[in-house]
C-alpha positions as CSV (number, residue, x, y, z in Angstrom):
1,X,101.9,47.6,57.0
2,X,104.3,49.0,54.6
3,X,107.9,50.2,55.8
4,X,109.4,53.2,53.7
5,X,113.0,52.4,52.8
6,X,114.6,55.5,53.3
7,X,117.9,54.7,51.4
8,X,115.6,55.0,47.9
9,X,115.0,58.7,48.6
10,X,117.2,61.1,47.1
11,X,118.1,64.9,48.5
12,X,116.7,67.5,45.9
13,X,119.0,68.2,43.5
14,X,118.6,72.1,41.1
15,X,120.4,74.2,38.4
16,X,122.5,77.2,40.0
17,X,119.5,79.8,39.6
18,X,118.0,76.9,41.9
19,X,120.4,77.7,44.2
20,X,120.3,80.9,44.1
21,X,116.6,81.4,44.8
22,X,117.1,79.0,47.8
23,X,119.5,81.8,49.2
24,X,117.1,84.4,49.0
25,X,114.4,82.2,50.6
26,X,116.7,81.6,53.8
27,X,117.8,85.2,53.8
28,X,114.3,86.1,53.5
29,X,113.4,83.5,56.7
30,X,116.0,84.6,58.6
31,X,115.3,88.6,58.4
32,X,111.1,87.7,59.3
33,X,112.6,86.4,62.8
34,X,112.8,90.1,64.1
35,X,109.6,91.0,63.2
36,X,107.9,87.7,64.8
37,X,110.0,88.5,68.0
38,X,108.7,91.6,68.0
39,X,105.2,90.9,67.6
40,X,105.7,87.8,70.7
41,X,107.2,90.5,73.2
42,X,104.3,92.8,72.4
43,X,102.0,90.3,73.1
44,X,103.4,88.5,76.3
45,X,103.8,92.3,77.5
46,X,99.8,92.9,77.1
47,X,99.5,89.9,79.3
48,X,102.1,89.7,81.8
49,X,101.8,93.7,82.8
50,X,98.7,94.5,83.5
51,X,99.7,97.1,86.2
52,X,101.2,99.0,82.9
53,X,98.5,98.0,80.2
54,X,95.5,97.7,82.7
55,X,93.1,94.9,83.2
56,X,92.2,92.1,80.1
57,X,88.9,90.7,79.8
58,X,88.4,86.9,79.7
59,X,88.1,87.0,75.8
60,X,90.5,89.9,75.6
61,X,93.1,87.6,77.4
62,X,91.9,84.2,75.1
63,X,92.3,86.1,72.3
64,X,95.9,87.2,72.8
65,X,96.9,84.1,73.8
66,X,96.0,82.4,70.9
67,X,97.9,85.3,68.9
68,X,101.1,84.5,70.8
69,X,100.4,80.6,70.5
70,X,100.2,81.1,66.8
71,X,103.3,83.7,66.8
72,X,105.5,81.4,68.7
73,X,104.4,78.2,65.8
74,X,105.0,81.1,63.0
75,X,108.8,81.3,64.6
76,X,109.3,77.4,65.8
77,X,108.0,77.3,61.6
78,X,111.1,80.0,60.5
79,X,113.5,77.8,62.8
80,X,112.7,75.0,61.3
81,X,113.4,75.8,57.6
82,X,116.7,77.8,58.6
83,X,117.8,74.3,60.4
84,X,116.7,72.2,57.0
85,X,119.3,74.9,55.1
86,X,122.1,74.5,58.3
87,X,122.0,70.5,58.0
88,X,122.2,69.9,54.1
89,X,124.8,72.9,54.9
90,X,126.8,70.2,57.0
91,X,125.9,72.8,60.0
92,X,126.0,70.4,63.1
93,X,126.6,71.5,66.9
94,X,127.5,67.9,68.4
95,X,126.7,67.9,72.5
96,X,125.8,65.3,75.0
97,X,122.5,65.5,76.0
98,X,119.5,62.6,77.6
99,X,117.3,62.3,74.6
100,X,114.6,61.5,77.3
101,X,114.4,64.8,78.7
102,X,114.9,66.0,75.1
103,X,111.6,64.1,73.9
104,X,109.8,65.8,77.5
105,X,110.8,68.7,75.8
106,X,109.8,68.3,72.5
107,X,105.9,67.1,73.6
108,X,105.8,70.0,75.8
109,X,106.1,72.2,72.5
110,X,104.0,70.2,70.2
111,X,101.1,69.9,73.1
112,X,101.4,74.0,73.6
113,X,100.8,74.9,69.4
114,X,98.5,71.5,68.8
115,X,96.9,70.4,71.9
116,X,96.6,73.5,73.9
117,X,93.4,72.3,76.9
118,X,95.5,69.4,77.2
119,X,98.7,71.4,77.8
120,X,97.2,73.8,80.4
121,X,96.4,71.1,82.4
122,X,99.6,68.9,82.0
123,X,101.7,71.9,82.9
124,X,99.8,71.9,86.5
125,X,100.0,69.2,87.2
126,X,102.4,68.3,90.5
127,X,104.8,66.4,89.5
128,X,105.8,64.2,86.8
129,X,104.1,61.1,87.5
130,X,101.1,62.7,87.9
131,X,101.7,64.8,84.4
132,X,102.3,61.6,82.5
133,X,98.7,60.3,84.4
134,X,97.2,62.8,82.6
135,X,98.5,62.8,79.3
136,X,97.4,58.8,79.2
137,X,93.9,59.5,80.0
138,X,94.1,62.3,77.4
139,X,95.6,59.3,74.8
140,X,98.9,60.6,75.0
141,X,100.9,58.0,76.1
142,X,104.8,58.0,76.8
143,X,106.5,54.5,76.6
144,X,110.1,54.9,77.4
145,X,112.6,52.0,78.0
146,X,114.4,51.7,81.4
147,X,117.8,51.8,78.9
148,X,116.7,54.7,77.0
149,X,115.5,56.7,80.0
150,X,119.3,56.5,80.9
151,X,121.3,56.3,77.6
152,X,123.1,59.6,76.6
153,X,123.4,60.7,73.2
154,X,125.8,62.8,71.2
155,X,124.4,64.6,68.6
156,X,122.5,67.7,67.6
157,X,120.2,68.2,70.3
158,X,117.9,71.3,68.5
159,X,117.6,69.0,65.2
160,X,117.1,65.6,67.5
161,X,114.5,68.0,69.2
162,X,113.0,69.3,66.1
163,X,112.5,66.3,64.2
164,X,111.1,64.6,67.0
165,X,108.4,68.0,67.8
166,X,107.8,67.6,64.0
167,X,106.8,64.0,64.2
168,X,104.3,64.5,67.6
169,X,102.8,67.9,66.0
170,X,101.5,65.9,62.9
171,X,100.5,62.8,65.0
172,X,98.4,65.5,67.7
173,X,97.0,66.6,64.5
174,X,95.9,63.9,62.7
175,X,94.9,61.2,65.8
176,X,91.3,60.4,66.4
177,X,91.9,59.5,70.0
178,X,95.5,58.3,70.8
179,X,98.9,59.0,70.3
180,X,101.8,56.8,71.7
181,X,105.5,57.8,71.8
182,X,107.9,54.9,72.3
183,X,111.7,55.2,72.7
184,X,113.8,52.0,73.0
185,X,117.7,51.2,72.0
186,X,119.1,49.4,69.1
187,X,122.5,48.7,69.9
188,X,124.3,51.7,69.3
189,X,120.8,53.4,67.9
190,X,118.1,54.9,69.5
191,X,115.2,54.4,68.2
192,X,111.7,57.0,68.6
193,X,108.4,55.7,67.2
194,X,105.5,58.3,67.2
195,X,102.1,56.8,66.5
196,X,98.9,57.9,66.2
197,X,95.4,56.6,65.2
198,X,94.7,59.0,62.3
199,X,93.4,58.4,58.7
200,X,96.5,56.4,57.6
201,X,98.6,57.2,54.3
202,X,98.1,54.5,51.4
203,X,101.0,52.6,51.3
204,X,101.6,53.4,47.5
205,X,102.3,57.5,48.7
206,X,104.4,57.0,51.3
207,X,107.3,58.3,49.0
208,X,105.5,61.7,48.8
209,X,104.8,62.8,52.0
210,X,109.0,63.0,52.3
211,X,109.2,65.0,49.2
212,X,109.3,69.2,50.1
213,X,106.5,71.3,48.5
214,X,104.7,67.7,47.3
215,X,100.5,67.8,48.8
216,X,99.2,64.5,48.8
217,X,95.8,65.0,47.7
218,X,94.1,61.8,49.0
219,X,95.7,61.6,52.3
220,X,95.1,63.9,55.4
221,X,99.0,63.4,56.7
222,X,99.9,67.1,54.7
223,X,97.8,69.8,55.9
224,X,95.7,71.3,52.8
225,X,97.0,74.6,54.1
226,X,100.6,73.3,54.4
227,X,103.7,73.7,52.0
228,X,104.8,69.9,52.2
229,X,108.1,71.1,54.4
230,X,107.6,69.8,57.8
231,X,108.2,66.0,57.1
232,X,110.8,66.6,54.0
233,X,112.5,68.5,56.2
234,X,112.8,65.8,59.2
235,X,113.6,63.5,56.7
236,X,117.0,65.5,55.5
237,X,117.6,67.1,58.7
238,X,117.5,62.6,59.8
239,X,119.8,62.1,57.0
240,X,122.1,64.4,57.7
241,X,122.4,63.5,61.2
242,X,123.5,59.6,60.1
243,X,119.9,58.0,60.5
244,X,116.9,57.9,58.9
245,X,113.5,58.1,58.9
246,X,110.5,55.0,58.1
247,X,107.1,54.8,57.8
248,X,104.4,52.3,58.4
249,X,100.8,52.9,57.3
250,X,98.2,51.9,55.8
251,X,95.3,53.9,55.1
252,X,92.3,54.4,57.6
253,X,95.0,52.0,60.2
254,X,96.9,55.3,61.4
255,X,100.3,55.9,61.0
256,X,103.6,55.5,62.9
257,X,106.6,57.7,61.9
258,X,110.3,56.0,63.4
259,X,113.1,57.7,63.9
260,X,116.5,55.8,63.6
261,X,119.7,57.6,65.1
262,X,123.2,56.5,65.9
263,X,124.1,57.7,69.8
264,X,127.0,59.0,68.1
265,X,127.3,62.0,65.5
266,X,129.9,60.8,62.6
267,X,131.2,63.7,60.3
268,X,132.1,61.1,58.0
C-alpha cells in the first residue's frame, strides 16, 4: 500500500487572465444557486402539497424525487466549488462543534445523493443503535473511538463536513460491497479514514486524482462524467484548514482516503 505525501503537492498556480477567468467561473457558480433553489422548491411543493397540486402517481412521485435528489447534488456540487474559492481565499468561519455528529451528518448526505434504498430505510429506523444495525448489514460500517466520540473540535465545520461528504460520496460510489468510516485521535489531531472495497487506484496515479480538471483514464476513482474537482478540491480545502489529506491504494485492493486535522484552526 502506497501513502501519498501530501507535502509534494503544490496549489495551482496561473497568469492574471488565469485569475481572471477563475472570477467569472465563481460569479457564474454563485448566480446558478437561484435558479437550482428554484427548481428544488418547485419540486418539494409537487410533493409535499398534494391538497394544492392533487394526487401523484407512484412513478409520478419516483420520478420527482429523483429530480429533487439530483437538484439538491447539482446545489451540494455549486457549494462545493464556491467553498474551494472561499478556502484558498483564506475565508474560514472557526466554531466549536463534535466532529462525531458532524460525520452523522455528512453520511446522511452522501447516503441520500449515492445510496438512496439504503437511506430510506436508515432514516426509519428507531433510533440510533438500531440505524447504525442497519447501515452494517448494508456494508456501511461506522467505527468511532470512545475519545473521538467525545473530543470537540474548532474549526470550519461546513469544510470539515464537506470534505468528509466528499470522501464517503466517492467511497459509496466506487465499493463493491463495503465501506468503513473510522475516526480516532492523534494527539492533538483527529484523524477520519474512509474506506471502501472498490477497484483501487495504481499506486503510480495517486498524484492525479488530487490534481482539479485531471481524469485518470485507467482508474475508476474519477467518474468518466466528472470534472476532476471533487477530490482536488478536498485536498485544498484540507490544506487550507492546517491538515492534509493521504492516500493508500493499490489497484483492484480498494482504496482508503485519511483525513488529518489539527482540533484547533491556526491562521498562521
Amino acid at each position: 500500500m502506497n501513502k501519498q505525501n501530501p507535502k509534494n503537492r503544490q496549489p495551482d498556480e496561473g497568469s492574471p487572465m488565469q485569475f481572471f477567468k477563475e472570477i467569472e467561473i465563481e460569479f457564474l457558480i454563485h448566480e446558478l444557486k437561484d435558479p437550482i433553489a428554484i427548481i428544488e422548491t418547485g419540486l418539494r411543493t409537487l410533493l409535499e402539497r398534494p391538497d394544492k397540486f392533487g394526487a401523484l402517481s407512484a412513478r409520478q412521485e419516483n420520478t420527482l424525487k429523483r429530480a429533487l435528489r439530483n437538484t439538491k447534488k447539482a446545489r451540494e456540487l455549486l457549494y462545493n466549488l464556491l467553498e474551494i474559492g472561499r478556502s484558498e481565499a483564506g475565508c474560514f468561519i472557526g466554531e466549536r462543534f463534535l466532529p462525531s455528529k458532524s460525520v452523522l451528518q455528512a453520511l446522511n448526505d452522501a447516503l441520500e445523493t449515492n445510496a438512496w434504498n439504503v437511506f430510506e430505510k436508515y432514516v426509519s429506523c428507531e433510533n440510533e443503535t438500531d440505524g447504525f444495525k442497519f447501515l452494517a448489514s448494508s456494508g456501511i460500517v461506522l467505527d468511532i473511538s470512545p475519545a473521538a466520540a467525545d473530543v470537540e473540535m474548532f474549526q470550519d465545520e461546513i469544510k470539515f463536513r464537506q470534505i468528509i461528504g466528499n470522501l464517503m460520496k466517492n467511497a459509496l460510489h466506487h465499493r463493491h460491497k463495503r465501506v468503513t468510516i473510522q475516526m480516532e485521535l492523534d494527539g492533538d489531531q483527529l484523524v477520519t479514514a474512509v474506506s471502501d472495497d472498490g477497484p483501487g487506484i495504481d499506486p503510480e496515479q495517486h498524484e492525479m486524482v488530487f490534481k482539479r480538471y485531471a481524469q485518470v483514464k485507467e482508474c475508476e476513482i474519477v467518474p468518466r462524467k466528472g470534472h476532476g474537482l471533487g477530490l482536488a478540491g478536498a485536498d485544498i480545502i484540507s490544506r487550507c484548514l492546517g491538515g492534509r489529506l493521504e492516500l493508500q491504494s493499490a489497484k483492484g485492493q480498494g482504496a482508503t482516503f485519511r483525513l488529518i486535522l489539527p482540533l484547533r484552526l491556526t491562521t498562521d
